[in-house]
C-alpha positions as CSV (number, residue, x, y, z in Angstrom):
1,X,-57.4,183.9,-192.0
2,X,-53.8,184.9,-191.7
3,X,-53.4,188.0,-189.8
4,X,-51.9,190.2,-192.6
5,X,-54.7,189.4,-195.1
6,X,-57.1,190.0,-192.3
7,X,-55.5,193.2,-191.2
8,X,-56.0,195.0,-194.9
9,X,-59.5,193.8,-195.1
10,X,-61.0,194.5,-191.5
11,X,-61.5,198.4,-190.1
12,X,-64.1,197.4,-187.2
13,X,-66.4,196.2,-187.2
14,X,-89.8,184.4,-175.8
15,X,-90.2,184.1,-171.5
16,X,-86.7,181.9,-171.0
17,X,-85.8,182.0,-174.9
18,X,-85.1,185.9,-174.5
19,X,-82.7,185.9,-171.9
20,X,-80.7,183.1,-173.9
21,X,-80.2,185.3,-177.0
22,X,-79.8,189.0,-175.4
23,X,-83.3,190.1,-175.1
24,X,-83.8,190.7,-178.7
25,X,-83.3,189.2,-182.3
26,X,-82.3,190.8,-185.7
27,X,-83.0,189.9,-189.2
28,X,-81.9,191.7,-192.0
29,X,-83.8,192.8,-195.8
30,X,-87.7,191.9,-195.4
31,X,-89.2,188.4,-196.5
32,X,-86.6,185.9,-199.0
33,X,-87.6,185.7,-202.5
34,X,-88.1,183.1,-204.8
35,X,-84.4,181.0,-204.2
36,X,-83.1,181.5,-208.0
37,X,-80.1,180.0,-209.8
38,X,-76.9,180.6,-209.3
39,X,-74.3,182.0,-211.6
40,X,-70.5,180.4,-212.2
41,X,-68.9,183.1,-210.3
42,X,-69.6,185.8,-208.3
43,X,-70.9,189.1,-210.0
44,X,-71.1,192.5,-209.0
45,X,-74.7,192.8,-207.4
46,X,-75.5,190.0,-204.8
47,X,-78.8,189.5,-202.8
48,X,-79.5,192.0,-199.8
49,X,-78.0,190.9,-197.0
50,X,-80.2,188.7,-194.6
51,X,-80.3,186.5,-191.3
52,X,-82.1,183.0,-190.2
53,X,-83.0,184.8,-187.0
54,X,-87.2,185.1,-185.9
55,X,-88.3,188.3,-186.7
56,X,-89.3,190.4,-183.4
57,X,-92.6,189.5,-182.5
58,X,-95.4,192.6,-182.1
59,X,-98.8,192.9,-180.3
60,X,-101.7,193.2,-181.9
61,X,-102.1,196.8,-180.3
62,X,-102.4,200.2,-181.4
63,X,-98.6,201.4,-182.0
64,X,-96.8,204.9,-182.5
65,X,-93.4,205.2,-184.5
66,X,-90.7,207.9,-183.3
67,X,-87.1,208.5,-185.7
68,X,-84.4,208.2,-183.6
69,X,-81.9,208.8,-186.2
70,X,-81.3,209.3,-189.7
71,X,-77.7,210.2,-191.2
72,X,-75.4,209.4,-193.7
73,X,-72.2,208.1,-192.0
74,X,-69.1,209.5,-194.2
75,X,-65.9,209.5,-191.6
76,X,-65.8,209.4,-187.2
77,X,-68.5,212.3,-186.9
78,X,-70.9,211.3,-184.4
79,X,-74.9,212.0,-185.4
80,X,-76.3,214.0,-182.7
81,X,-80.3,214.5,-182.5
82,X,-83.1,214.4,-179.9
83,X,-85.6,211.7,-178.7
84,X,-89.6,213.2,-177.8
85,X,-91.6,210.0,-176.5
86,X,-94.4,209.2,-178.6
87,X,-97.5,211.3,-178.4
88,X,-100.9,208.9,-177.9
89,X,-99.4,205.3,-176.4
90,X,-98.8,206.4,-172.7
91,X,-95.6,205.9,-170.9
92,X,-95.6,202.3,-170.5
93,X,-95.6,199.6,-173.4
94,X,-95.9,196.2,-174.1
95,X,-93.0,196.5,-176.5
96,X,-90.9,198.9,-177.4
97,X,-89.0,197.7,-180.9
98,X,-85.9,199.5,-182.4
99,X,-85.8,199.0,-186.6
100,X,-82.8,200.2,-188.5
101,X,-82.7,200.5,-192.2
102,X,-79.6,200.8,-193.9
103,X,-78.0,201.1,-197.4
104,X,-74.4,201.4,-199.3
105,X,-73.2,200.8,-202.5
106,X,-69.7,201.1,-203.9
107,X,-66.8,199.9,-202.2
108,X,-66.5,199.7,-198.3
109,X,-65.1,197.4,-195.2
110,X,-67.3,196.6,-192.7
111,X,-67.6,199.1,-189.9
112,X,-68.5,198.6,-186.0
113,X,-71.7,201.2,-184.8
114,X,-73.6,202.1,-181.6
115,X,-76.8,204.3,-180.7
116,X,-77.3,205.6,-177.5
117,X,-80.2,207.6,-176.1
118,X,-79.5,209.4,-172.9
119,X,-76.4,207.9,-172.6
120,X,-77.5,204.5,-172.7
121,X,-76.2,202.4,-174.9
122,X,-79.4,201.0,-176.9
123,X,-78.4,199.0,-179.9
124,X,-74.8,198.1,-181.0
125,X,-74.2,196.4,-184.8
126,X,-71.8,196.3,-187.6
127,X,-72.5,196.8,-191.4
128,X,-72.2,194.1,-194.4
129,X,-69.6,195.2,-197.2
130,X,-71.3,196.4,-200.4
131,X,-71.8,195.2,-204.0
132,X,-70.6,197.4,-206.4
133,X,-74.4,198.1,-207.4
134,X,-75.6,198.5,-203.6
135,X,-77.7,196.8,-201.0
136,X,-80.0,197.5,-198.5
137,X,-80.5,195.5,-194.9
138,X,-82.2,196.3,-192.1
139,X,-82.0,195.0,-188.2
140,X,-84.4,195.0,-185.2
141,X,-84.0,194.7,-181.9
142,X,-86.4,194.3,-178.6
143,X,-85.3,197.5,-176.5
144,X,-88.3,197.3,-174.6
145,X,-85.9,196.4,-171.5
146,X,-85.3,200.5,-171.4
147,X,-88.5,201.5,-171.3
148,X,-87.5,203.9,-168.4
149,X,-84.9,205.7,-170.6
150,X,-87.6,206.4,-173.6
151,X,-89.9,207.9,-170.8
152,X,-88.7,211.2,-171.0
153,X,-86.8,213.3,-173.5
154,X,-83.2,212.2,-174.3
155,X,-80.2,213.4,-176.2
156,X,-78.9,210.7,-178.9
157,X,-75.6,209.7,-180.4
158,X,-75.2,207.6,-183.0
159,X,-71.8,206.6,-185.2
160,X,-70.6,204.0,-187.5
161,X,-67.3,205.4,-187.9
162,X,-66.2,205.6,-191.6
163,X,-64.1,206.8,-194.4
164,X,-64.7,207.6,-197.6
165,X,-62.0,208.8,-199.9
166,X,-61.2,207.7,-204.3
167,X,-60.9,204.3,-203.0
168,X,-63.5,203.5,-200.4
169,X,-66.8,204.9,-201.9
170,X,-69.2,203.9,-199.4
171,X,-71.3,206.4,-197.9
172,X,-73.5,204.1,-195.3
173,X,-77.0,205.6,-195.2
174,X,-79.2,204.7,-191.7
175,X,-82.1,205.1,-190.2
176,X,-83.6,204.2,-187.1
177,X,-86.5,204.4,-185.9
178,X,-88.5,203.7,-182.4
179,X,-92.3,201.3,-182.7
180,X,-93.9,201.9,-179.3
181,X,-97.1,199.1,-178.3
182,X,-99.8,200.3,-176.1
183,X,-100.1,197.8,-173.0
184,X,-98.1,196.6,-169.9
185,X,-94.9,194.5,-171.5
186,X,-95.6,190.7,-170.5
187,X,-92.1,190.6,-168.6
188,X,-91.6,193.0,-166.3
189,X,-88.9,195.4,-167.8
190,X,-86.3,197.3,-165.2
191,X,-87.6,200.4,-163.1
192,X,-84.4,202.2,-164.1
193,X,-81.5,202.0,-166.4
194,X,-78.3,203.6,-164.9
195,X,-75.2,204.4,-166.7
196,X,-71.6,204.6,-165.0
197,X,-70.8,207.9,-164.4
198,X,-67.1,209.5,-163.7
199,X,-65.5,209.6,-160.4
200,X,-62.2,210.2,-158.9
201,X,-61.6,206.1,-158.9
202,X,-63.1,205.7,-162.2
203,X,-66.5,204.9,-163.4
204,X,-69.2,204.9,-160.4
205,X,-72.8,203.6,-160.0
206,X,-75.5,204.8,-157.6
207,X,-78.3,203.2,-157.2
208,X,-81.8,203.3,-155.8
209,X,-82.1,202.5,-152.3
210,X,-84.5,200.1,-152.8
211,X,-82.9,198.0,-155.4
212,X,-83.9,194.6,-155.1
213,X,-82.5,192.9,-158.5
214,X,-79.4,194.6,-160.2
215,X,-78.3,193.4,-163.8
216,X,-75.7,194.7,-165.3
217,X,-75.2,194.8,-169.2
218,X,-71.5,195.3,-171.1
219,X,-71.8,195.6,-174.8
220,X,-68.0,193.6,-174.8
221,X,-66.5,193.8,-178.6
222,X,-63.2,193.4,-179.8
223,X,-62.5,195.7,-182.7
224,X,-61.2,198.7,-184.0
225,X,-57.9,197.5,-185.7
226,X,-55.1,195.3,-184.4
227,X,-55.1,191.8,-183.2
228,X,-57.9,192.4,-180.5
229,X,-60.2,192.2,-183.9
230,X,-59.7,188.8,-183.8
231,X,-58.4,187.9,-180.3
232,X,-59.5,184.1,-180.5
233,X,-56.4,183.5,-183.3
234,X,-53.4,185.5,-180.9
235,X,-50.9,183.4,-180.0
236,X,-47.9,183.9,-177.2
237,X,-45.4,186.7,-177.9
238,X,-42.7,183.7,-177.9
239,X,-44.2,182.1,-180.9
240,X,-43.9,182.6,-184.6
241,X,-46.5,184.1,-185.6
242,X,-48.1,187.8,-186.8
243,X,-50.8,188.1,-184.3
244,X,-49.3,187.7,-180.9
245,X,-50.0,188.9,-177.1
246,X,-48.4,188.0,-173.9
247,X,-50.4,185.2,-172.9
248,X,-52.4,183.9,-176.1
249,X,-56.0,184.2,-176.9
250,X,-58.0,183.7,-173.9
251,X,-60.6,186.6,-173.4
252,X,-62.9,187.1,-170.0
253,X,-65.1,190.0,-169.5
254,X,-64.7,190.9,-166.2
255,X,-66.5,193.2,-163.4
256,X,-65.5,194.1,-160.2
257,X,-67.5,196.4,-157.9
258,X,-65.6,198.0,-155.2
259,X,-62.4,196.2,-156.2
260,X,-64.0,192.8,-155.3
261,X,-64.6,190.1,-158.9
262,X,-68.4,190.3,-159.1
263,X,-69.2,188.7,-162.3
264,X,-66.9,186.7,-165.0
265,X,-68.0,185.8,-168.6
266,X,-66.9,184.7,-171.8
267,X,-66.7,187.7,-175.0
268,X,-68.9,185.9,-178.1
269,X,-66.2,185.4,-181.1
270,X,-68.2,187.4,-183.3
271,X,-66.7,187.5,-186.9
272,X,-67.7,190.5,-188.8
273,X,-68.2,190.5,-192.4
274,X,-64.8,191.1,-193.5
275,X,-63.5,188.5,-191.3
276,X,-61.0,185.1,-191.7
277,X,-59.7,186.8,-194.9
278,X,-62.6,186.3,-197.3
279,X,-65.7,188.9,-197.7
280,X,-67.2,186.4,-200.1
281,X,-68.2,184.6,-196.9
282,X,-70.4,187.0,-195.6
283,X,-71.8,188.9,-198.6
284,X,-75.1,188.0,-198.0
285,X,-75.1,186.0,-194.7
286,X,-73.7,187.5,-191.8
287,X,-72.2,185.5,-189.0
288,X,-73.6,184.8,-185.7
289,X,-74.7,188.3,-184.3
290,X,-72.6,190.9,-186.3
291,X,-75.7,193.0,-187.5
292,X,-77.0,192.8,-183.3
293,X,-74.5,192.7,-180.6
294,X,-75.9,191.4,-177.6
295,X,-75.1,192.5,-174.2
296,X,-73.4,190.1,-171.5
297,X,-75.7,189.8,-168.7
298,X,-74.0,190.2,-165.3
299,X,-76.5,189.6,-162.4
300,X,-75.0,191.6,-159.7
301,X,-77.9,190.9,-157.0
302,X,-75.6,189.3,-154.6
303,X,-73.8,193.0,-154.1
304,X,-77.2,195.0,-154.0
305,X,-76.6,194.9,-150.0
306,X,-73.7,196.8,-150.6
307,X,-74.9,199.1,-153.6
308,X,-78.0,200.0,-151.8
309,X,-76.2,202.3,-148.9
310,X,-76.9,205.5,-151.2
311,X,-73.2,206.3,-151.9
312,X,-71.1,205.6,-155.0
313,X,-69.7,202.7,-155.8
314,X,-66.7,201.9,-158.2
315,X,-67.6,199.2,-161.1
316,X,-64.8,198.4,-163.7
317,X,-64.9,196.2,-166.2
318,X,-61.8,194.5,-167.9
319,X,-60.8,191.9,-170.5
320,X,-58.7,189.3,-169.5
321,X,-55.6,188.4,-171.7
322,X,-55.2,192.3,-173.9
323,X,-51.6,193.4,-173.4
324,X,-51.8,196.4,-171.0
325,X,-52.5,199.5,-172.4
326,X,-53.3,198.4,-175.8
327,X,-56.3,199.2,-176.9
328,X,-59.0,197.8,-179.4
329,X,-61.9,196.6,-177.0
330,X,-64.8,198.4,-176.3
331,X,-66.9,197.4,-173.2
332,X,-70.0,200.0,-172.7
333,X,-72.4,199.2,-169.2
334,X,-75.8,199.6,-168.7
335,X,-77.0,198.9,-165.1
336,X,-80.6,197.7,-165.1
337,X,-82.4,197.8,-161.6
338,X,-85.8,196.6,-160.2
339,X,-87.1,198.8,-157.1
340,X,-89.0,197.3,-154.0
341,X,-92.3,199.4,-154.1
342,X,-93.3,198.2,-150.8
343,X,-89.6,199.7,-148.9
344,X,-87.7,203.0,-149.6
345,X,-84.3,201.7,-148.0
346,X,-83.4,198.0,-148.9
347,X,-81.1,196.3,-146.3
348,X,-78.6,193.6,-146.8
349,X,-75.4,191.9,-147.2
350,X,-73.0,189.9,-149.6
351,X,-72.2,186.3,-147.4
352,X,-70.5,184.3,-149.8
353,X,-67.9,184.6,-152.4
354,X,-65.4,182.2,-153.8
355,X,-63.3,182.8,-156.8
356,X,-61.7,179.9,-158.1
357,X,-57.6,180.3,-159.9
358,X,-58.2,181.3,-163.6
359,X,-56.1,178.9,-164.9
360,X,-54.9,179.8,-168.5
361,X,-52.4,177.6,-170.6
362,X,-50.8,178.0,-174.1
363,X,-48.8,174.9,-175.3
364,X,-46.5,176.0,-178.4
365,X,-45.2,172.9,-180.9
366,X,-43.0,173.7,-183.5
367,X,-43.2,171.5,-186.8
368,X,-44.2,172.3,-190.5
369,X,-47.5,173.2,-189.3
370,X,-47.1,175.4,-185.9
371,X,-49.7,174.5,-183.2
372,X,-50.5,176.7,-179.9
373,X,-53.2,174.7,-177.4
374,X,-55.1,176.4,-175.2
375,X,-56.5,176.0,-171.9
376,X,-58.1,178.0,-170.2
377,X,-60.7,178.1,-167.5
378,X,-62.6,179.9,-164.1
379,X,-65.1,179.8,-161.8
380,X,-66.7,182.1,-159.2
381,X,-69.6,181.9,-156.8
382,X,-71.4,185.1,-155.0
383,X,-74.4,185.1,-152.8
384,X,-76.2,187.5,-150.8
385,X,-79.2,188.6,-149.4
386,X,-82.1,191.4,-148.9
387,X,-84.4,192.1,-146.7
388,X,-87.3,193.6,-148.5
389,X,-90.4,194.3,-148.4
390,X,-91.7,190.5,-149.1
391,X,-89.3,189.4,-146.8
392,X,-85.5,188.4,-147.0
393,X,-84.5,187.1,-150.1
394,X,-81.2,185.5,-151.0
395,X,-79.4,185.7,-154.6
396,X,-76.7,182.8,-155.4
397,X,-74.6,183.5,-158.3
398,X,-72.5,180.6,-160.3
399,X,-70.9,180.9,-163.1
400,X,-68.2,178.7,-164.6
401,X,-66.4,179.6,-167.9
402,X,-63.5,177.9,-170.0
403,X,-62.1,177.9,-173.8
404,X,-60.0,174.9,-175.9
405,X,-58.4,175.9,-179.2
406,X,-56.3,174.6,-181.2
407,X,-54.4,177.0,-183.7
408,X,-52.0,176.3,-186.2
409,X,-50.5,177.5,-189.3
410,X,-47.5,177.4,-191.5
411,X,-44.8,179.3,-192.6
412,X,-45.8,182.3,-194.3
413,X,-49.1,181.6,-192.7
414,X,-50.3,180.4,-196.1
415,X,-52.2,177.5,-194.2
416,X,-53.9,179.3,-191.0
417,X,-56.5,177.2,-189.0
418,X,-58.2,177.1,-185.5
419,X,-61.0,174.6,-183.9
420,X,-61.4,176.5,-180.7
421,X,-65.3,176.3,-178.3
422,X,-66.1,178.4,-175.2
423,X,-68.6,177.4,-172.9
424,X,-70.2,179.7,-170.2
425,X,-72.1,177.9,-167.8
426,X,-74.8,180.0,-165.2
427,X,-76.7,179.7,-162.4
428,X,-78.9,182.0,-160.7
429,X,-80.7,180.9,-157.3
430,X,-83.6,183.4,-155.8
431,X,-84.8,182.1,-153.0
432,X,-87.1,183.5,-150.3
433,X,-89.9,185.1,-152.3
434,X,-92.1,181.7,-152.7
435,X,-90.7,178.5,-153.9
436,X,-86.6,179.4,-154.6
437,X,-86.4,179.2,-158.2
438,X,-83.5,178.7,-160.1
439,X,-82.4,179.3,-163.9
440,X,-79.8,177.2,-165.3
441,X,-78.1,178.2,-168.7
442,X,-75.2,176.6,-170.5
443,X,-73.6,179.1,-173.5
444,X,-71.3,177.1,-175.9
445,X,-69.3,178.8,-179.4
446,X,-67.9,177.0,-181.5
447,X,-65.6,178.1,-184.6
448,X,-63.1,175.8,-187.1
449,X,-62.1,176.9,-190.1
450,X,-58.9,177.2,-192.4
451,X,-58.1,179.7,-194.9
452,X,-55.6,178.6,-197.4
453,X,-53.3,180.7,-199.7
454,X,-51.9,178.6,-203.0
455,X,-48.8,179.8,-205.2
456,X,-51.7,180.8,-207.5
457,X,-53.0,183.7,-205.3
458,X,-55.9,181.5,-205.0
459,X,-56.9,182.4,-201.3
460,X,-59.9,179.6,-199.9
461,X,-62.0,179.7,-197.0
462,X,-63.7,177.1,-195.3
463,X,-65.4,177.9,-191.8
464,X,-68.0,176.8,-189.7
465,X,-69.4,178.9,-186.4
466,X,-72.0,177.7,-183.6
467,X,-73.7,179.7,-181.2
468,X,-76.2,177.7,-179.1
469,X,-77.5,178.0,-175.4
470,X,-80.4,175.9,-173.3
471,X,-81.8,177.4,-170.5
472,X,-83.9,175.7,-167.8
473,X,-86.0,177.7,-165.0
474,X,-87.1,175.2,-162.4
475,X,-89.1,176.0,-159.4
476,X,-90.6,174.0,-156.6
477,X,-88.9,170.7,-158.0
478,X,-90.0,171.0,-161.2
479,X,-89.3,172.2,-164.6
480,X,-91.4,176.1,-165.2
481,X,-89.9,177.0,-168.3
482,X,-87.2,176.2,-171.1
483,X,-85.3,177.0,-174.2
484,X,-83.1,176.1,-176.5
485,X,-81.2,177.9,-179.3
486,X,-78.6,176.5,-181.8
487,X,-77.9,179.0,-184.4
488,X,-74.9,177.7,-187.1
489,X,-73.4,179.0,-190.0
490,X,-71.2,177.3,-192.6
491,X,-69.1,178.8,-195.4
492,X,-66.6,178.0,-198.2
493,X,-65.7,180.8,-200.2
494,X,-62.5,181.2,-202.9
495,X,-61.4,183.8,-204.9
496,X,-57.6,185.2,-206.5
497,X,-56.2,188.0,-204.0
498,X,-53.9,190.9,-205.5
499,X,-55.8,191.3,-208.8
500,X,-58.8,193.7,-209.9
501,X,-62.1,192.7,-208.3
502,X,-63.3,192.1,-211.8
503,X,-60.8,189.3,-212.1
504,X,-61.6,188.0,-208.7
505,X,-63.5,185.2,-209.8
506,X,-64.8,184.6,-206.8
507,X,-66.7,181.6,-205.8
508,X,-68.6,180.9,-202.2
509,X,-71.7,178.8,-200.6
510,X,-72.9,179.8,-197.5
511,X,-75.8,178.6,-194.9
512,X,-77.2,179.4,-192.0
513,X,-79.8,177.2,-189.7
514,X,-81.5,179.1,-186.7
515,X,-82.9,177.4,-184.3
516,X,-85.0,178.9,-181.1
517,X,-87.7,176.3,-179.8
518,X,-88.6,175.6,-175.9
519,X,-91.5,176.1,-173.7
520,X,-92.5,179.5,-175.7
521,X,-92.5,178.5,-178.9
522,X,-90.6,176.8,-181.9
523,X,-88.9,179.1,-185.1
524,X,-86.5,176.7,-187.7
525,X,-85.2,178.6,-190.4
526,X,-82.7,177.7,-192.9
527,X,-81.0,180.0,-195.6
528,X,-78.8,179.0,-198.7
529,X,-76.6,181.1,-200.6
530,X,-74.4,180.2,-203.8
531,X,-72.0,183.0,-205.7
532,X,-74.4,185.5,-203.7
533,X,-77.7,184.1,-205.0
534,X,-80.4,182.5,-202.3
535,X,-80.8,179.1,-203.5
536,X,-82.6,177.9,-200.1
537,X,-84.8,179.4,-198.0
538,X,-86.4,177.2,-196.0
539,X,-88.6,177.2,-193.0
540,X,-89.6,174.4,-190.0
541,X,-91.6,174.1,-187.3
């Protein structure tokens, strides 16, 4: 995990239950084989790479399949294509699910990709590193949330930004590809999906007159080379160590409209499948989310009063804690608005907001192992309200994030450790349109690992990584709706650094448990790897 190993090895890279986990799921290669036995070491084929995450459900309607995109990624070109909706489903859907199917063989890092269609940004992922003999995977995705945007005919962009040369043979092969159900979707999806667009302030949004929810959606990922590809083990440019930043390694995603903090949230410390030193981790297995970003969900209701005046307004977004002007975060918005059909002007006004002091603390103690603790943490409350067609309506806003980690290494960084959580805590209150409803959700990651470095060269991993969420919806005094999700990953993966990857001998175990269950449903999956061979594929609920 030490930040020079990591450095050479990294380039980039249903109701409730659906709002806890991003509006979609992924999974990657089709169903598990037969778990067979493994070998001593490492060899150099492995299995394809897979997930413990549900599959995307599908109606049991008739369907129509466009191609988005299909390239072979070789360098930074961008693909550049055309999107016709489908002929024969109509122009509204029950779901609308994005598929992409990849493939790579040879030798390659894991690279960072995004698709947009008419400037939206659709899907965002990262690719698995490559056996020498190649391996396929594939990802999907519930897009039906920009239905509006496949209503008419876009341009697309795609790019998983690569290079190829005598060394790094990997040519990644994609395609992706559009599955369109007849029907009305079962949650209502957005009337429109804006993108910022350029002004003389920055990046502006205008929106309908008559928008009555606003959500905004920032595909937040830190990447691209540099520390910022793994923010969560930066420590204070004081302290002794490779990976270091002004204040430490406390990350929030922030957006202001107008100059005023409208939303706060903590950045998911995705690990991408190069990451904490040791592909042999992640050869099969990826870690929470890499092959599916997922959007941070702003709900920016509370400032529809304001938005709705017809006139641009200024949204920014910024990451809390990256040195100014360095770069190596990416933060793409979507805006994603629901119209009042009954009104054509929406009236209103934002009546409460109270930002607490982000408080942000990194403790450095010297000793043969190093140590930087963190603290960090914020809070901020908005509320407003609309008079619509159905009456007024009032939007209250809370959210409440915070991080503890505790890093530590020695010299030479040859032991290199961290046991670090985030929570991010929500609250959204609608009240006026019926009964006020309100949906509660509490976010925690959790990662602790240590990567070891002997006089041998032999270079060990051991790492664990949570991602779980519960989610409540309560309504008239009682409970409506409810989810849970608690999706963890454990590895321990060795192998000799500085030699031929034929004399690697590398050794690893990995597992993953996903679990999604709640008031729509129950999926328990549980996935075994040894030396790159699935061993355990098991299955609950």
């Amino acid at each position: 995990m030490r930040c020079r190993i990591i450095m050479s090895m990294l380039t980039g890279a249903t109701l409730l239950a659906s709002a806890l986990i991003g509006g979609g799921t992924a999974r990657a290669a089709a169903a598990a084989p037969v778990p067979a036995e493994a070998p001593a070491e490492f060899g150099t084929d492995w299995h394809d790479p897979l997930t413990a995450a549900p599959a995307v459900s599908r109606p049991h309607t008739e369907s129509c399949r466009v191609t988005l995109a299909e390239a072979r990624f070789r360098d930074f070109t961008p693909y550049r294509g055309s999107y016709r909706p489908p002929d024969g489903c109509g122009d509204h859907w029950s779901k609308v699910v994005l598929r992409l199917d990849g493939k790579v063989k040879g030798r390659q890092f894991d690279r960072l990709g995004y698709l947009h269609v008419g400037g939206v940004e659709v899907f965002r992922t990262s690719t698995p590193e490559p056996s020498p003999d190649g391996i396929e995977w594939s990802v999907e995705k519930d897009v039906t949330r920009y239905s509006d945007t496949f209503r008419t005919a876009q341009d697309v962009e795609m790019l998983i930004g690569n290079v190829v040369d005598d060394t790094y043979t990997g040519v990644i092969d994609v395609k992706v590809t559009l599955t369109f159900y007849e029907g009305r979707p079962t949650a209502a999806a957005p009337d429109r999906v804006l993108t910022l667009a350029d002004g003389p302030d920055g990046t502006t949004l205008t929106t309908p007159r008559n928008s009555e929810r606003v959500v905004a959606e920032v595909y937040a990922t830190g990447s691209g080379g540099g520390c910022e590809e793994y923010w969560y083990l930066a420590v204070p440019v004081t302290d002794p160590y490779s990976c270091r930043t002004d204040d430490g390694p406390y990350r929030e995603v922030q957006v202001e409209v107008d100059g005023t903090l409208a939303g706060i949230a903590t950045p998911f410390p995705t690990v991408w499948t190069g990451g904490w030193s040791n592909p042999f981790l992640w050869y099969v297995i990826p870690g929470p989310r890499a092959f599916d970003v997922k959007p941070i969900e702003y709900d920016l209701t509370p400032f529809a009063g304001i938005l709705d005046d017809g006139r641009p307004h200024r949204v920014e977004v910024s990451v809390v804690g990256v040195p100014q002007g360095q770069s190596g975060w990416s933060t793409p918005v979507n805006v994603l608005v629901w119209q009042d059909p009954g009104k054509a002007v929406v009236h209103g006004r934002l009546v409460t907001h109270e930002a607490g002091e982000l408080t942000d603390s990194s403790v450095y103690t010297p000793g043969t192992e190093h140590r930087v603790a963190t603290e960090a943490a914020h809070r901020l409350t908005v509320s407003g309200y609309l008079d619509t067609s159905h009456g007024r309506v009032r939007t209250t806003v809370t959210r409440a994030v915070a991080n503890t980690s505790e890093h530590r290494w020695s010299d030479g960084e040859t032991v290199d450790g961290l046991d670090a959580g985030w929570t991010d805590d929500e609250s959204v209150t609608v009240d006026g349109r019926g009964p006020a409803r309100t949906t509660r959700t509490h976010r925690t990651y959790t990662m602790n690992g240590v990567t070891t470095l002997g006089a041998d060269d032999r270079l060990r991993t051991r790492l664990t990584l949570g991602d779980r969420a519960d989610a409540v919806e309560t309504g008239a005094g009682r409970r409506v709706a409810w989810s849970r999700l608690d999706d963890a990953y454990r590895g321990d993966a060795a192998y000799t650094v500085n030699v031929p990857r034929d004399q690697r001998h590398a050794v690893g175990t990995t597992s993953e448990r996903y679990r999604l269950y709640g008031s729509g449903g129950c999926h328990d999956r549980r996935l075994t790897t040894v030396q790159g061979v699935l061993t355990e594929d098991r299955r609950g609920c």
